[in-house]
NULUMKOL-294058 format. One line per 5 residues: number of its first residue (from 1); for each residue x, y, z of C-alpha. Coordinates in steps of 0.001 Angstrom, whole numbers, padded with zeros to 6 digits. Layout:
NUM> X:Y:Z; ...
***
This chain:
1> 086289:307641:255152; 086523:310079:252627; 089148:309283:250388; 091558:312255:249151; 093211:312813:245938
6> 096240:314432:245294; 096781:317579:243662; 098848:316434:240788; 095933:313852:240105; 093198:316945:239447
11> 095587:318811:237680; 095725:315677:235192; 092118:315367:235313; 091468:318926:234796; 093920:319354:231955
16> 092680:316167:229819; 089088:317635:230237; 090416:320629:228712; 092407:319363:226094; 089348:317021:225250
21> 087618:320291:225014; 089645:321815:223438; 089620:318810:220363; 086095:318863:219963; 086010:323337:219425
26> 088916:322270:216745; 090681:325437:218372; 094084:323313:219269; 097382:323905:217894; 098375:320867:216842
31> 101990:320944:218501; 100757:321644:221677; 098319:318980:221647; 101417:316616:221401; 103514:317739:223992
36> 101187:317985:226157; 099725:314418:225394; 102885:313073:225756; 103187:314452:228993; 099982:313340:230105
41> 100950:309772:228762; 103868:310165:230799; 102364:310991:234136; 099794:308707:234129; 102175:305369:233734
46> 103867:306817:236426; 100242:307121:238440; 099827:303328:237471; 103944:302303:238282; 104144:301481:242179
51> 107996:301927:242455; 107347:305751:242358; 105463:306529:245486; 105838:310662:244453; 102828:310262:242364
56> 100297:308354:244374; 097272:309301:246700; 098061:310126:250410; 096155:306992:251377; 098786:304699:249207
61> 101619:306329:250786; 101257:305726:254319; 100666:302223:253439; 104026:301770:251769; 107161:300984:252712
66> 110910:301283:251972; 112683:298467:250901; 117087:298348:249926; 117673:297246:246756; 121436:296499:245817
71> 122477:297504:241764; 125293:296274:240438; 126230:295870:243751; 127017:299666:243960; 123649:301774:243834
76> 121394:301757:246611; 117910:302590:245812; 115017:302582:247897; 111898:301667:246074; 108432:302216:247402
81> 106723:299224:247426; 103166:299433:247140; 100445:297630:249947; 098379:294678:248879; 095217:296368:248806
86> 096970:298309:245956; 098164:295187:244111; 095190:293540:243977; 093892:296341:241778; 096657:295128:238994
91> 096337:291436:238593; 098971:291454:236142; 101562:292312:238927; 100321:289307:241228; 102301:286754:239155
96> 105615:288983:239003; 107644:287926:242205; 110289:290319:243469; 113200:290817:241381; 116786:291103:242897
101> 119780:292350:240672; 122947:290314:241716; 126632:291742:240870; 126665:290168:237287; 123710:292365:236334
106> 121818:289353:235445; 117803:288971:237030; 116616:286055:238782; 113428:285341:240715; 113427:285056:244321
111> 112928:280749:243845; 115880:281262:242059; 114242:280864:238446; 115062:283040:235603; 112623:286265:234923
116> 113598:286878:231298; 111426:285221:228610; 112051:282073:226909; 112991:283052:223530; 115084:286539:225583
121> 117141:283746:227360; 117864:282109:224325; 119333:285247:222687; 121136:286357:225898; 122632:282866:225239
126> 123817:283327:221932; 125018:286015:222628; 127362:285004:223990; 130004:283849:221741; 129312:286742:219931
131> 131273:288795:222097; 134700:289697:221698; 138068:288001:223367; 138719:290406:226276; 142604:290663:226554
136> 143828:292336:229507; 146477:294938:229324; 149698:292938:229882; 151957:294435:232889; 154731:296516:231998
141> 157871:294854:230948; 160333:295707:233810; 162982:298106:231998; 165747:296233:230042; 169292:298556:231162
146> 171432:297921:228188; 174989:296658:229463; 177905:297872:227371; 178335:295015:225269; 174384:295241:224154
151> 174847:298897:223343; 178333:297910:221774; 175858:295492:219419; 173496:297798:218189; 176510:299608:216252
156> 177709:296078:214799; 177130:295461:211395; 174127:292792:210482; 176236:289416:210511; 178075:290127:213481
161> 174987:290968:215160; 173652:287729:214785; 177211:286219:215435; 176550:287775:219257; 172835:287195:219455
166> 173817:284081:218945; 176330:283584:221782; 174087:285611:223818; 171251:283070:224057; 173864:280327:224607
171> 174627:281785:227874; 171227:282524:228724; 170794:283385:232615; 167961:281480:233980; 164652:282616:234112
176> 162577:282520:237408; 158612:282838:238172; 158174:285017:234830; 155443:287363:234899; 154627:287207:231386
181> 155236:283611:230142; 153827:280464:231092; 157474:278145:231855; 155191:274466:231457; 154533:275602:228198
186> 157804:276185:226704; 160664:273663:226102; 163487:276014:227385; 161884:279216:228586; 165180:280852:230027
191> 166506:280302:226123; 163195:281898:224274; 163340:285006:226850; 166832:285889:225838; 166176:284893:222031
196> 163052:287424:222279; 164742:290254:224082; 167878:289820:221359; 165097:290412:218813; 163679:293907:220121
201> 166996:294559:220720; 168437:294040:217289; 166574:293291:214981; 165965:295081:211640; 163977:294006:208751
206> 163895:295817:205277; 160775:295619:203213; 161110:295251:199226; 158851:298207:198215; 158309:296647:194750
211> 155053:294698:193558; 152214:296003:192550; 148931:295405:194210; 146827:293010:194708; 149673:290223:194954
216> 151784:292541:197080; 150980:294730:199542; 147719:294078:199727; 147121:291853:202722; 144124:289682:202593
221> 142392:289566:206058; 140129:287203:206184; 139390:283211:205621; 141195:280230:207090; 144065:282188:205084
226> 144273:285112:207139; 147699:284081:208589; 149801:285451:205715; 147658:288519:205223; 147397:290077:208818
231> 151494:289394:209239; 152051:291285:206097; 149550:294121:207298; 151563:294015:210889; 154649:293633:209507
236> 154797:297077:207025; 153053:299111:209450; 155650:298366:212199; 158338:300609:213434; 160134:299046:216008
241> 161710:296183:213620; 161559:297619:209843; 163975:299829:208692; 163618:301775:205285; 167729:301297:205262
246> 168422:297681:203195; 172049:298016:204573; 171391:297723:208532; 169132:294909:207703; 169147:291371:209095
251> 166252:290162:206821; 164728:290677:203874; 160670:290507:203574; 159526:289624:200102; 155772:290711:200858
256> 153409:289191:198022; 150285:286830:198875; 149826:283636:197642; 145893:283680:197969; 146329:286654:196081
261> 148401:285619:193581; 145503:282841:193227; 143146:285020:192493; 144951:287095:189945; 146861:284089:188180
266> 145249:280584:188701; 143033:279551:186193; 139980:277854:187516; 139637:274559:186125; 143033:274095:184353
271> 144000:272357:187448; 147859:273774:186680; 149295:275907:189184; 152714:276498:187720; 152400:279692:186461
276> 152180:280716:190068; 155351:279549:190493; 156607:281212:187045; 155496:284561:188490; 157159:284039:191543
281> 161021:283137:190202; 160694:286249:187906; 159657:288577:190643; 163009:287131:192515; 165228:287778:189230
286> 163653:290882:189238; 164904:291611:192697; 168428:289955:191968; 169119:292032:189147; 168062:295707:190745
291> 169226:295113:194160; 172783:293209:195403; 171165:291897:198674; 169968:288274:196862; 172894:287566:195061
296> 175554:288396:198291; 173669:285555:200411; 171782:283741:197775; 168233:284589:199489; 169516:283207:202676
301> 169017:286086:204566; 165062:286550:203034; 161856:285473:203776; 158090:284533:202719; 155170:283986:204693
306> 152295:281766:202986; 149587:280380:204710; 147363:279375:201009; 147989:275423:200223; 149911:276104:197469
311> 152212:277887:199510; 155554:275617:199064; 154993:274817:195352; 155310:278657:194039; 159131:278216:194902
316> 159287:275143:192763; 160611:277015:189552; 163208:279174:191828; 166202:276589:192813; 168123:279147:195243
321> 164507:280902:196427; 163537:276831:197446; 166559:275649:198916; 167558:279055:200635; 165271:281068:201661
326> 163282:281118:204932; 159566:280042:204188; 156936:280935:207171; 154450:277961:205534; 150975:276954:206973
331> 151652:273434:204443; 154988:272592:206733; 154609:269360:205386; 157987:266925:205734; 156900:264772:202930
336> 156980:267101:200320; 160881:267649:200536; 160234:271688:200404; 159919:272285:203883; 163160:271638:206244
341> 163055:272357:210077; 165661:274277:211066; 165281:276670:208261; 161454:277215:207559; 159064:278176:209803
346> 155450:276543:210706; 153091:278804:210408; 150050:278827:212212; 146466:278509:210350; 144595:280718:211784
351> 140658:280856:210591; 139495:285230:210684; 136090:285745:210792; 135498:289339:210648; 139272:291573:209507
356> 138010:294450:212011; 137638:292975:215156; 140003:289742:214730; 138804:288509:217937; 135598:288280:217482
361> 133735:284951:218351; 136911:283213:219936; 137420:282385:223193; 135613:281801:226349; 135504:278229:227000
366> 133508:276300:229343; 134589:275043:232373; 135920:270992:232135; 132640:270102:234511; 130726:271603:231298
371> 132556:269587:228846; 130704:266150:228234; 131532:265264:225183; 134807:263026:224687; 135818:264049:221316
376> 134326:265947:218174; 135241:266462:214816; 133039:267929:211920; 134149:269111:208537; 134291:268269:204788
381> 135675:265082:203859; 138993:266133:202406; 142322:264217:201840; 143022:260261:203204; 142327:260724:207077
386> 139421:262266:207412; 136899:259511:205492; 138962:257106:207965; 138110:258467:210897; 134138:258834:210177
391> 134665:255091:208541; 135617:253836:212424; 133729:256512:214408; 130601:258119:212745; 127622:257019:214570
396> 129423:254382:216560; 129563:255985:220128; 127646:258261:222094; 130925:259814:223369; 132563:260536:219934
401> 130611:263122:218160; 132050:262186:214741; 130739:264086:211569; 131037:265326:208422; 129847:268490:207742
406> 128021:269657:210924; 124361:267842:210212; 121227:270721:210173; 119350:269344:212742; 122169:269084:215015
411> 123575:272394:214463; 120366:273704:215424; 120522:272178:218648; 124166:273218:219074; 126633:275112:217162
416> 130227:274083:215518; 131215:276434:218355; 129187:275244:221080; 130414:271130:220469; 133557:272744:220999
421> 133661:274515:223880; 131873:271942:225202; 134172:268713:224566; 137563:267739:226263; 139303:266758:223182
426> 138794:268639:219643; 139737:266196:217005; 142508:268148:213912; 142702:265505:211365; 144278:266713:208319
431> 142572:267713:204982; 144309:268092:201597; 146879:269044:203123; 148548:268536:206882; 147787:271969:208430
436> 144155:272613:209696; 142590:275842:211304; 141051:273579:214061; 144044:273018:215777; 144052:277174:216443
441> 140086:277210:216938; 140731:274298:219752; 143076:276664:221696; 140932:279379:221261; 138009:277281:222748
446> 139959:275817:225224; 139750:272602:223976; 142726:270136:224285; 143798:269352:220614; 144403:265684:218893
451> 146602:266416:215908; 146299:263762:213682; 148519:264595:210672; 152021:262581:209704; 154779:264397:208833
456> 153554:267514:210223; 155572:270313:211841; 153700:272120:214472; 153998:275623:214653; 156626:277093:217137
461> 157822:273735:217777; 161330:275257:218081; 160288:276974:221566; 156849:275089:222609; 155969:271808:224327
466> 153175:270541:222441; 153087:267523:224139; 152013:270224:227565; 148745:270717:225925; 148232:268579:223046
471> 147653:265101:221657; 149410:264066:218949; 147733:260583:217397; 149650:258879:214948; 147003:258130:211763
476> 147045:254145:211951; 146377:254825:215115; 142867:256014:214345; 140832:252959:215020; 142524:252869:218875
481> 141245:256752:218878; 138900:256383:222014; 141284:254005:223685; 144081:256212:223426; 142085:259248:225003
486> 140926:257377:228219; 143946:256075:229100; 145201:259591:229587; 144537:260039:233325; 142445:262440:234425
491> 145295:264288:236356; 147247:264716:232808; 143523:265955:231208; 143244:268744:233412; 146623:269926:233426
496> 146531:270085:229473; 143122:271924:229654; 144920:274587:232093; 148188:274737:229766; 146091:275325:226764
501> 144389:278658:228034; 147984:279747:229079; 149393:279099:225365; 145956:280735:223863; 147665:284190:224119
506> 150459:283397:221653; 148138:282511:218957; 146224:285757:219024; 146007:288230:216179; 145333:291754:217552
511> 145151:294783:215528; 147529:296081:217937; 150421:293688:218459; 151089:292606:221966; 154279:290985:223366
516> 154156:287526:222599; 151458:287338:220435; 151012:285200:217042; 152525:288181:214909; 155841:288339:217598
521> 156233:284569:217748; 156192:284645:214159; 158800:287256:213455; 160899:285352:216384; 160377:282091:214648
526> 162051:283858:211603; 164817:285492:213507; 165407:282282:215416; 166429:280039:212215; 168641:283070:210925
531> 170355:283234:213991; 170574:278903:213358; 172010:279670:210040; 174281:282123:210926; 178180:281122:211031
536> 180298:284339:211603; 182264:283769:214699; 181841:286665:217221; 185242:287307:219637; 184245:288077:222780
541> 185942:291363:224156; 187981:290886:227162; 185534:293654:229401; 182709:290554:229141; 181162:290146:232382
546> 180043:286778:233240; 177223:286330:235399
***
């Protein structure tokens, strides 16, 4: 049998005789010569590819035949597929077993094996936890009709604002199968929903223009840090809560940076950080002197927000700015005698990797059947519990993966963020201080956090449950550590686990703030102790309507 070939084949033949020709005369214009080579290149993988039966001989194509294959589960494609005789003629494509593309566009053999190379795998892997936290568009909030005594409010003056925000929440209606909020996770949520819709409603906040940069204004976004930077960058580019007019405000922002103010001011080496604190009171007398808002309340009615260490000690040299004033503090240490619940806020220390896409590398936790380690800690050895809990646990058991500083050889075999997502319990003992970005990290990972810091105030205590989706371990406790965490049944475990992907969304720094988010819960921790601080009665006009 005589075997045919197709015109297209010739033509190829034909034309790379001439163009071979055509070389060896040295009568080819060099462009041509390209295009047309690539061309020819072109044609002849697809001559030599047997998913494209347009190009092959008669013979091959009334050997082949059509076979569905399913993309993306969408696209429907049928692929020639070419006989065996043909195969045979391309050993390399004898070892390649059909490939099937599932809905998650990811390739597996037909024994259910992986297709991709070894060290492909690995990187496919890796990558990841590269990828950013996808946040879903939140629903719309179902429209808020103001009732007359709401719209009455907004034409109140600041104090007796507050005086009916105040009542307001008191008589909070109850709060049913929310939409938006997690209930397990709050202590009261009826309470926080009526405190949080009081604070779009009314609340203003004026912004002291004065400072120059880089201690004011200029937020730093980055580092364990970040916390005080990315609330000051939120905080003067929103409309919705500041208002350019100092006399309709409820609070006063005093935006300067204490990591900053490091920086520019500490000395390294001198170990002496008062002149931080220096700065700071005559930036205040500054702002007593040119404006009357400090001296009518006595700073009562302004705020701070430092997440740097040294946060609490630059109001040591400022009597009325210390005992006063509402401090948003990472270091919301009890001990020190600077911090006082009920009046400051804990901040949360939150650890940005990369100030343009803040949620980078965060989030997506395994699954608790992919979570076989116990407990883990690794870090630096700072402060008093941290060389006690490696003292009782480093090396000691095969469930506790205890360190210092993550060890090389292990961190090859798994990342600081792979032990994480991949242990029930991520251990937050405190450093030099009580607050500790892994508490944050933990919720982002999904992990169930053991606190293990006296005298510490957790942040947004005022409105969340920690106990829903935390441990808290008391430090002598330290040596019972293991103990402790398998007598909490299994039942409890998973529960927490559940609870701590539902809080995850109100420690989240976006660089678009959502409802609810770290920035919001923030600003309504502020608003919250104002409104605690607040004594103006408020008479209730006689066209109330009760509920």
């Amino acid at each position: 049998m005589v075997t045919m070939k197709s015109p297209l084949r010739i033509f190829v033949e034909v034309s790379m005789k001439e163009l071979i020709r055509g070389f060896r005369r040295q009568r080819i214009r060099w462009r041509n010569a390209f295009l047309l080579g690539s061309i020819m290149t072109t044609i002849v993988i697809l001559l030599h590819t047997p998913t494209f039966s347009i190009f092959s001989d008669d013979e091959e194509t009334e050997s082949s035949y059509s076979s569905p294959i399913y993309l993306n589960g969408s696209l429907h494609l049928n692929i020639q597929i070419v006989s065996e005789a043909k195969v045979e003629s391309f050993p390399s494509l004898t070892t390649s077993p059909v490939v099937k593309t599932n809905s998650s566009s990811e390739f597996k053999r037909v024994d259910g094996e992986t297709n991709l190379p070894r060290k492909r795998q690995k990187r496919k892997g890796r990558k990841k936890t590269k990828d950013d936290l996808i946040l879903t568009d939140p629903p719309p909030a179902p429209r808020h009709v103001l009732s007359s005594l709401e719209r009455r409010a907004l034409s109140l003056p600041p104090k007796e604002a507050l005086a009916f925000a105040k009542l307001e929440i008191q008589r909070a209606p109850e709060v049913v199968n929310d939409t938006e909020l997690f209930a397990p996770v709050f202590r009261n949520l009826s309470i926080f929903k009526r405190s949080y819709e009081l604070m779009e409603l009314i609340l203003k906040v004026h912004i002291y223009p004065d400072g120059e940069k880089p201690i004011f204004h200029q937020p730093h976004l980055n580092g364990i840090y970040a916390s005080e930077g990315w609330f000051m960058k939120l905080m003067e580019s929103n409309t919705q809560f500041v208002t350019k007019n100092p006399e309709k405000a409820h609070l006063f922002y005093m935006p300067y940076s204490v990591k900053q103010l490091q920086h520019a001011i500490f000395v390294p080496g001198s170990h002496n950080i008062k002149p931080l604190s220096i700065f700071i009171r005559d930036y205040v007398n500054m702002l007593s002197i040119k404006y009357p808002f400090w001296n009518r309340t006595h700073g009562s009615d302004h705020f701070l927000v430092a997440c740097h260490d040294w946060g609490p000690y630059t109001v040591n040299e400022h009597p009325e700015l210390r005992q006063n004033t509402i401090k948003a503090l990472c270091n919301a240490d009890l001990s020190d005698g600077i911090f006082v619940p009920g009046r400051d806020v804990s901040l949360p220390e939150t650890s940005i990797r990369n100030a343009g896409r803040p949620l980078r590398n965060i989030g997506n936790g395994n699954r608790v059947s992919q979570r076989p380690i116990l407990a883990f800690f690794a870090g630096n050895l700072h402060g008093r519990v941290r060389p006690q809990l490696l003292k009782h646990w480093r090396n000691k058991d095969g469930d506790m993966k205890i360190y210092g500083p993550l060890p090389h050889n292990v961190a090859r075999k798994m990342t600081y963020v792979q032990h994480m997502k991949s242990s029930k319990y991520c251990l937050c003992p405190m450093g030099y201080e009580v607050n500790s970005p892994r508490i944050v990290e933990a919720i982002y990972y999904e992990c169930v956090p053991v606190i293990i810091a006296d005298n510490f105030v957790l942040p947004f205590s005022e409105v969340l449950d920690w106990s829903a989706f935390s441990v808290v371990v008391p430090e002598k406790d330290i040596p019972r550590l293991k103990e402790i965490l398998l007598e909490i049944p299994m039942r409890r475990y998973l529960k927490m686990q559940s609870n701590v992907k539902m809080v995850q969304k109100h420690f989240l720094w976006s660089p678009k703030p959502r409802r609810y988010d770290v920035f919001h819960m923030i600003l309504h921790s502020i608003w919250s102790n104002l409104l605690h601080q607040n004594q103006t009665s408020y008479h209730v006009p006689s066209f109330r309507q009760h509920p």
